[in-house]
NUDO-165025 format. One record per residue (C-alpha): residue in one letter; residue number from 1; x negated, y, z negated. Coordinates in pm, whole numbers. Example, Ala and Ser with C-alpha at 12.3 -4.5 7.8 and 13.67 -1.06 7.14 Angstrom:
R guti sekol      x      y      z
R    A     1  -1230   -450   -780
R    S     2  -1367   -106   -714
***
This chain:
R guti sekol      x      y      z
R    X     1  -7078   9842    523
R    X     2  -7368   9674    377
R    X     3  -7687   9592    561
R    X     4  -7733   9243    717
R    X     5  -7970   9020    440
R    X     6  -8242   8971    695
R    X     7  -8273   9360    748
R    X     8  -8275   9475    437
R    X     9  -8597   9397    373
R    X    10  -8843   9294    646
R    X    11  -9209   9183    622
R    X    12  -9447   9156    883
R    X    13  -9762   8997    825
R    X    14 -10100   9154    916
R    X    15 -10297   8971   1205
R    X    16 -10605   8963   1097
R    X    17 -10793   8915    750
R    X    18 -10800   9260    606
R    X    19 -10504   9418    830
R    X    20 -10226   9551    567
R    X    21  -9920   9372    629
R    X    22  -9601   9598    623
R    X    23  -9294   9621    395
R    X    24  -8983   9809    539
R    X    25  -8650   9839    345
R    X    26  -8362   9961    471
R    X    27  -8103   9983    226
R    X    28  -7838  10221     26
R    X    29  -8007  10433   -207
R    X    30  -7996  10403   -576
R    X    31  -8211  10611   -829
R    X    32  -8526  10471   -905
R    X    33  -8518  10206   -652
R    X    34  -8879  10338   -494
R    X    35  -9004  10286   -858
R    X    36  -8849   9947   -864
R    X    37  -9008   9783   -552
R    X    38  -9321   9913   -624
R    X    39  -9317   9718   -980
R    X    40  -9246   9456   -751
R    X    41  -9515   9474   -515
R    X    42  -9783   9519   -805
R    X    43  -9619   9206   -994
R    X    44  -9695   9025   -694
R    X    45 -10089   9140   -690
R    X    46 -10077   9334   -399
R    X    47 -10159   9713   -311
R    X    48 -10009   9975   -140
R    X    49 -10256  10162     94
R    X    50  -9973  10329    262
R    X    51  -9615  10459    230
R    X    52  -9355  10651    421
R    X    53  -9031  10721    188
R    X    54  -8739  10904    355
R    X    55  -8423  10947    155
R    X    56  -8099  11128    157
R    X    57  -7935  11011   -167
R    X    58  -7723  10745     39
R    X    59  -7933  10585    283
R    X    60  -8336  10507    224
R    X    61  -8556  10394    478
R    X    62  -8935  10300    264
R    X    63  -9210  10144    417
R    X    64  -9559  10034    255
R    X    65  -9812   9899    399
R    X    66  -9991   9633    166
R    X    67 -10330   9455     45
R    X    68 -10362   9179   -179
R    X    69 -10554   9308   -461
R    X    70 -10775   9044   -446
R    X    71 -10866   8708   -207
R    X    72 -10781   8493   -468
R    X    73 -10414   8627   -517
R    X    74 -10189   8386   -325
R    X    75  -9903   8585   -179
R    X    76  -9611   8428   -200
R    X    77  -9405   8624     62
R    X    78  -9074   8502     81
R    X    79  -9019   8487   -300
R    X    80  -9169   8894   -240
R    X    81  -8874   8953     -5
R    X    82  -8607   8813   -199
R    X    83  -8752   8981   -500
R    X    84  -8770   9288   -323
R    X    85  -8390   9219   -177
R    X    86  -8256   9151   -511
R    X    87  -8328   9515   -638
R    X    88  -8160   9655   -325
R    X    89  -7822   9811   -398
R    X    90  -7637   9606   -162
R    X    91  -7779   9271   -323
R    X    92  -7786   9344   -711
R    X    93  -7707   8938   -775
R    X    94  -7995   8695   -606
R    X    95  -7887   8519   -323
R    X    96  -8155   8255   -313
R    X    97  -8043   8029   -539
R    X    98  -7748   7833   -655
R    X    99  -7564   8108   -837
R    X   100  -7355   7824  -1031
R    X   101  -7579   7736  -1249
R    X   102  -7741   8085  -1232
R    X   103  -7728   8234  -1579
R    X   104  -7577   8546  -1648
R    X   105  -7836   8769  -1785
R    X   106  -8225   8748  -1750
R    X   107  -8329   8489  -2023
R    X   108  -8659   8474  -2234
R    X   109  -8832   8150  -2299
R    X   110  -9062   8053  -2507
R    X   111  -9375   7859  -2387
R    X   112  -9613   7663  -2639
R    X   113  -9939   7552  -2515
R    X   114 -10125   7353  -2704
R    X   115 -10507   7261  -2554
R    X   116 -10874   7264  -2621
R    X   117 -11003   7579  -2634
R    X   118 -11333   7672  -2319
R    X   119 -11390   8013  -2166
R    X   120 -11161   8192  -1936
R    X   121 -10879   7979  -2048
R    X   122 -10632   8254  -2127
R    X   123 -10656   8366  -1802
R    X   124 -10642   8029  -1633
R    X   125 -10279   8019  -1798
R    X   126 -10204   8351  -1712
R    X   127 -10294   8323  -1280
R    X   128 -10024   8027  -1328
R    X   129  -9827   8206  -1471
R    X   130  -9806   8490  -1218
R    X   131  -9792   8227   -896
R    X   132  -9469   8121  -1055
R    X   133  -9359   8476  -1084
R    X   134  -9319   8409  -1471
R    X   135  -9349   8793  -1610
R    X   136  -9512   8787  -1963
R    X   137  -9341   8977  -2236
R    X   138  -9530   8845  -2514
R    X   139  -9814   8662  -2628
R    X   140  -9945   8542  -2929
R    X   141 -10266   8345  -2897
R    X   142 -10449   8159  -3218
R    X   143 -10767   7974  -3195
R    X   144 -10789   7681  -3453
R    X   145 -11140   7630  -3648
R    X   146 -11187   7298  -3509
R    X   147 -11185   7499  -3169
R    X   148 -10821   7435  -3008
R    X   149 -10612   7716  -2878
R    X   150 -10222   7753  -2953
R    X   151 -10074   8008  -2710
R    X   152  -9700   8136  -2753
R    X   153  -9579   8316  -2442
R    X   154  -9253   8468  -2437
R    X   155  -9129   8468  -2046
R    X   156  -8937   8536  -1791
R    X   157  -8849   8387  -1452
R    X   158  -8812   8654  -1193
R    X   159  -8699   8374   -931
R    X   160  -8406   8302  -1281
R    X   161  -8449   7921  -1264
R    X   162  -8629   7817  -1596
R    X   163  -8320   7724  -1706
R    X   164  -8376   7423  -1489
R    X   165  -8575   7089  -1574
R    X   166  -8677   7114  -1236
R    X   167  -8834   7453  -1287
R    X   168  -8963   7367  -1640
R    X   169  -9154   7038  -1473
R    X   170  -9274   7245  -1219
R    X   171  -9476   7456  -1431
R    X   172  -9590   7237  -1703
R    X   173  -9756   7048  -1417
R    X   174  -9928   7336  -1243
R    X   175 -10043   7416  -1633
R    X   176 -10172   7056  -1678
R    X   177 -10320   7034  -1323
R    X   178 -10509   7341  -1453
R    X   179 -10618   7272  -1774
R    X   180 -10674   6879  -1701
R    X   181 -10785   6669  -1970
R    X   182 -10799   6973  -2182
R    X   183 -10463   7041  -2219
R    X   184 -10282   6855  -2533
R    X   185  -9939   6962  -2492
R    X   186  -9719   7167  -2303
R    X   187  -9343   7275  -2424
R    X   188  -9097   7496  -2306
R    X   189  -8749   7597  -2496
R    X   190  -8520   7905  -2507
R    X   191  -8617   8218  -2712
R    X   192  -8324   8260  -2947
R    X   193  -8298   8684  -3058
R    X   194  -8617   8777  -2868
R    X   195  -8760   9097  -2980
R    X   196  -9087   9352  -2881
R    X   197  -9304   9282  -3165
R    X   198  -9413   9621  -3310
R    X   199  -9806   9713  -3336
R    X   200  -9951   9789  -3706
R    X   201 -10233  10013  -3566
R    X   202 -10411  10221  -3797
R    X   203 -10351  10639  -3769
R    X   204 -10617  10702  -3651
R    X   205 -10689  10471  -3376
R    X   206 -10314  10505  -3294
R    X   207 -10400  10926  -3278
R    X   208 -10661  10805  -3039
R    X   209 -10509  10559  -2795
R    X   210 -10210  10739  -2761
R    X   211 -10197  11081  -2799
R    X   212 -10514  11181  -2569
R    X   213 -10496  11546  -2392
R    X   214 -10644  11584  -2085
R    X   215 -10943  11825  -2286
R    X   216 -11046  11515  -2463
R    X   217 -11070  11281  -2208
R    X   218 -11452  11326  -2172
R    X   219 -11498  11341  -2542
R    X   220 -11352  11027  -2697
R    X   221 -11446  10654  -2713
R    X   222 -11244  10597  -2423
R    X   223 -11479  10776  -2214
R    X   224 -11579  10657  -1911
R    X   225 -11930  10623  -1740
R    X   226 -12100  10911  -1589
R    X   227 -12011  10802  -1227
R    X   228 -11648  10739  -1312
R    X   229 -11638  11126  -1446
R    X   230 -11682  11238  -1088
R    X   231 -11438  11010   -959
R    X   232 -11172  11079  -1229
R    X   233 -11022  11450  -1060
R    X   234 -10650  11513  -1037
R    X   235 -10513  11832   -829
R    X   236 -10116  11853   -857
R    X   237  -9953  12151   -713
R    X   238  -9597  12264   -669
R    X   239  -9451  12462   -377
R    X   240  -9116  12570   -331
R    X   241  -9195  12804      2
R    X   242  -9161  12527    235
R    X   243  -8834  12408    213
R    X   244  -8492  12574    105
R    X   245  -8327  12235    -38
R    X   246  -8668  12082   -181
R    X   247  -8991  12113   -373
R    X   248  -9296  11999   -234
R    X   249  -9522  11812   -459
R    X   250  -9885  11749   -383
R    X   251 -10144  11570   -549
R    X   252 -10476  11480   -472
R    X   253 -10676  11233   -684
R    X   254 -10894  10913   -708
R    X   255 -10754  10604   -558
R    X   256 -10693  10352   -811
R    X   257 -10443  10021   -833
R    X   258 -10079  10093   -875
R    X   259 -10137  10461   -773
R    X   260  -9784  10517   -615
R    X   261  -9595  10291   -878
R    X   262  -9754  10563  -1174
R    X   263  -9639  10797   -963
R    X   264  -9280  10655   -901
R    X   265  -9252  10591  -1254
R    X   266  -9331  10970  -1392
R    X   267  -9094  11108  -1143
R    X   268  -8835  10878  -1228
R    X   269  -8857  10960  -1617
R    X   270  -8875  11269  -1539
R    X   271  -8516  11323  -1325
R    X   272  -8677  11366  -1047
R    X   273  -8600  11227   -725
R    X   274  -8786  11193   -396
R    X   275  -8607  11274    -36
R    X   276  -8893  11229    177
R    X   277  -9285  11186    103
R    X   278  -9621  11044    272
R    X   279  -9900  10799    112
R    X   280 -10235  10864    250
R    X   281 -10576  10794    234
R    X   282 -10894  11024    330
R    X   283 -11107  10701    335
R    X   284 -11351  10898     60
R    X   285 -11166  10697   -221
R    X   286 -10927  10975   -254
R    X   287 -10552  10972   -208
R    X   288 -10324  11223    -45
R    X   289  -9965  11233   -128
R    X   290  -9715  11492     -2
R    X   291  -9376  11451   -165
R    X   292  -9029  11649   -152
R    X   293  -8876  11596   -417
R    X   294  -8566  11771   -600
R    X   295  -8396  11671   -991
R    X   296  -8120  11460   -981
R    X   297  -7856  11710   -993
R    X   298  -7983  11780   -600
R    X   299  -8181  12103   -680
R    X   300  -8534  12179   -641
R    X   301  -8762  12248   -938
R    X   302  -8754  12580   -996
R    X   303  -8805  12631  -1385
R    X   304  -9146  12775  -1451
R    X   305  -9152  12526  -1788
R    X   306  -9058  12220  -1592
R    X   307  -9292  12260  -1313
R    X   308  -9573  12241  -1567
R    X   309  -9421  11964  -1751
R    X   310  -9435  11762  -1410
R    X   311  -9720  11862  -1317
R    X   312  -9919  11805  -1659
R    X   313  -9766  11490  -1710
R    X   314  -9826  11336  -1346
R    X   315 -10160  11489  -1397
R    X   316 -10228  11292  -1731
R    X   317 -10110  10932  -1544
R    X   318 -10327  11004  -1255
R    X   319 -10668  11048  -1501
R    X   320 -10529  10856  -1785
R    X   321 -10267  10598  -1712
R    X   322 -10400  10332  -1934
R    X   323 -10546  10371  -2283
R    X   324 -10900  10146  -2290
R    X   325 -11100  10104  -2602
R    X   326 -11254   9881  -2865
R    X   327 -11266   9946  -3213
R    X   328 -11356   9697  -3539
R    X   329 -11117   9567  -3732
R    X   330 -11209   9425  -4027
R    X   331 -11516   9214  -4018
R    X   332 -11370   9156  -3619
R    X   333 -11413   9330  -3318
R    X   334 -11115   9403  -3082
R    X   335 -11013   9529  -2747
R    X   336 -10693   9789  -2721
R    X   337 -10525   9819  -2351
R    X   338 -10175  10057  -2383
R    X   339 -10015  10096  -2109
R    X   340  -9680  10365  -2097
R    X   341  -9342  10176  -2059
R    X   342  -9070  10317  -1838
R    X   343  -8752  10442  -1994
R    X   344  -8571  10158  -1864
R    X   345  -8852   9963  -2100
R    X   346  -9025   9772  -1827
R    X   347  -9411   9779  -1880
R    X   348  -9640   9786  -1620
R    X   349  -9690   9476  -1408
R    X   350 -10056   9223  -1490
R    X   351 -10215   9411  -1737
R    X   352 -10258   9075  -1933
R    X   353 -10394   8919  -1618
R    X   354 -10631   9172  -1551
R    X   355 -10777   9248  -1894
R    X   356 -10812   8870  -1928
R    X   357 -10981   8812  -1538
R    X   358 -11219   9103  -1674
R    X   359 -11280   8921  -1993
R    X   360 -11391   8552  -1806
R    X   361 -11581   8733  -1564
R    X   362 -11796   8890  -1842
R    X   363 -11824   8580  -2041
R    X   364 -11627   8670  -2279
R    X   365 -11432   8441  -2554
R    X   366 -11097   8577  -2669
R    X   367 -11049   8439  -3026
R    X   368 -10700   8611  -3031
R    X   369 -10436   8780  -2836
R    X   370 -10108   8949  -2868
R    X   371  -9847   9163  -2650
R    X   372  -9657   9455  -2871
R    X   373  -9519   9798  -2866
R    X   374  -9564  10133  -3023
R    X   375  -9376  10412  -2983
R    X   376  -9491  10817  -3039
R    X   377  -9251  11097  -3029
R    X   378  -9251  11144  -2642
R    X   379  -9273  10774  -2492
R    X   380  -9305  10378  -2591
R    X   381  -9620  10198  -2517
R    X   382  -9704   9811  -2436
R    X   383  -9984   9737  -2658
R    X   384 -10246   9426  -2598
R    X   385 -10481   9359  -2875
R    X   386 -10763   9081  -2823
R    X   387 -11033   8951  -3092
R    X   388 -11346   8905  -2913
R    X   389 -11605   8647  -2946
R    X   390 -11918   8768  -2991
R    X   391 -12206   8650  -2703
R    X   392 -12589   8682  -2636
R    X   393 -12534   8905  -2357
R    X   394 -12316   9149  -2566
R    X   395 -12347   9206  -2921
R    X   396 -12024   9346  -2986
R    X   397 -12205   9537  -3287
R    X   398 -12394   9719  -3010
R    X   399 -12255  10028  -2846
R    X   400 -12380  10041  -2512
R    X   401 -12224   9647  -2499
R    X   402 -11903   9789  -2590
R    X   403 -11912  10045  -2325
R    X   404 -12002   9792  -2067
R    X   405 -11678   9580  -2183
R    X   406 -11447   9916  -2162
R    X   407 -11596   9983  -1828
R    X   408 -11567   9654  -1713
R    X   409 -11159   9644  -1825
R    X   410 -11102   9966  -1675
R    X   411 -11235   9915  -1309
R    X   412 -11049   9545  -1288
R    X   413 -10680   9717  -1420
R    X   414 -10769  10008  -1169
R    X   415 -10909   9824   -886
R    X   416 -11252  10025   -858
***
């Protein structure tokens, strides 16, 4: 018998400004549904400080305590808990709108903006984006030389109703109330045969972004600034002594944003499964997570070869789980953020919102932007690429400027 809607998935609100408010779910389990809500929670800008997973393979019982990753996120929490429902086993179809009109797969739609181009207006789009809990798949961004900006976003609704005029209104309106007098035109139609587009990197800046080993880390252009080199450890250890049925997995490393989603993620790619596992915090920055997990054919880990494999590759997400760097191209200069993309193919929640939030807040112009994805031998990446303006306070022919952009990117997507 299925669970009651308004069980499912409960939220309690904190009391008090800074008190994490508290997400239980208490559904049928499904693989990869821990990995699932907590693309959900990040979509909606908030962090986990906190978790408690206990699972059996039928029945799971999670519960996260959450932050908003910053004041200025507006949480919207019942569209959060119907999200969050809608993943859950015993809800698969939305229930909280009308499903007549509801179509039958997730559409994409594409979005033309038309407006006068100022600084931080990319990412004025994109925070209005996310309140509507309109997921970005991809962008293409022009700047005109008479200094107007055409943006193409490629979209989805994760509340499913942008098939409505009502829904289409509603956001063209938010865009203009945004823009104001700066915004010429606003348009909205379905994406016929919507596709990834592909990146066209060169080798060797490919080699670079996505093929780094944990020995080059310190060494490449994507190194980060002496402080962040103390922060940036990663223990992950494997015991099997503790438990006859399960393998306990332990990791200690730097606190960062989206943490336990990386986390979820790797294990899920990796046939892994977790039965029961803790979230912590030592207050020092540092995170402590204690997980028991076994594969998916209910045995622990055992294989000399695949423990390493695990361990390496959770190892890699926790130091490295997004590729930051700039490099020239052509006479241009241009920021590269890859992120990995599940095997399902979903890429990691507000990258685009936070490389562009990093971007405004350094004064920064973006001349160009655009969403793609690569794929190596072992994995697919989401790829953003953005032409920079060049400013007084950072001559992007200067190196130390460059570093201070890189660094700047890298704390906002990580939440240092």
């Amino acid at each position: 018998m299925g669970v009651p809607s308004e069980d499912a998935v409960v939220v309690q609100l904190g009391k008090r400004a800074g008190e994490p408010s508290v997400i239980t779910v208490n559904c049928p389990d499904q693989t990869g549904l821990g990995c699932d809500l907590c693309r959900i929670i990040l979509e909606f800008g908030l962090s986990i400080t906190r978790a408690d997973i206990s699972r059996d393979g039928q029945w799971c019982y999670l519960v996260f305590w959450v932050l908003p990753c910053s004041a200025s996120i507006n949480i919207q929490w019942t569209s959060l808990k119907d999200r969050l429902l809608s993943v859950c086993p015993s809800f698969s179809i939305p229930f909280y709108f009308d499903l007549g009109n509801r179509p039958t797969t997730s559409q994409v739609y594409l979005l033309k903006l038309f407006s006068v181009d100022r600084k931080g207006l990319l990412h004025d789009v994109t925070h209005v984006l996310c309140e509507l809990e309109l997921l970005i798949h991809r962008v293409k961004v022009s700047t005109t030389p008479d200094g107007r900006v055409m943006d193409l976003f490629f979209i989805t609704d994760g509340m499913e109703l942008l098939h409505t005029k009502k829904r289409q209104d509603e956001m063209c309106e938010r865009l203009n109330a945004v823009l104001g007098e700066s915004c010429i035109s606003c348009e909205i139609q379905l994406a016929e045969d919507f596709q990834h587009g592909v990146s066209s990197l060169p080798s060797a800046v490919a080699d670079e972004l996505f093929s780094l080993e944990l020995s080059d880390i310190e060494v490449c252009s994507q190194s980060l600034s002496p402080d962040m080199k103390k922060l940036k450890k990663a223990n992950v250890n494997i015991d099997n002594s503790l438990s006859p049925a399960h393998t306990l997995l332990q990791i200690h490393c730097v606190d960062q944003k989206g943490l336990l989603y990386d986390i979820m993620r790797t294990l899920k790619d990796s046939n892994s499964q977790i039965a029961y596992g803790r979230f912590l915090s030592d207050k020092k920055g540092y995170r402590e997570v204690d997980l028991f997990i076994q594969q998916t054919d209910g045995k622990k880990v055992v294989d000399p070869e695949k423990q390493e494999a695990l361990c390496s590759r959770l190892k890699l997400e926790m130091l490295h789980p997004l590729g930051v760097m700039i490099v020239n191209r052509g006479p241009d200069t241009e920021l590269l953020v890859a992120n990995p993309v599940e095997l399902s193919g979903k890429g990691r929640p507000r990258v685009f919102y936070d490389v562009t939030l990093a971007l405004k807040v350094l004064g920064i112009c973006i001349f160009s932007a655009e969403i793609c994805r690569h794929t190596t031998s072992d994995r697919q990446w989401e790829v953003y690429r953005f032409l920079l303006d060049e400013t007084r306070q950072f001559p992007l022919a200067n190196s130390r400027a460059r570093s201070q952009i890189v660094d700047r990117v890298r704390r906002t997507l990580m939440g240092w």
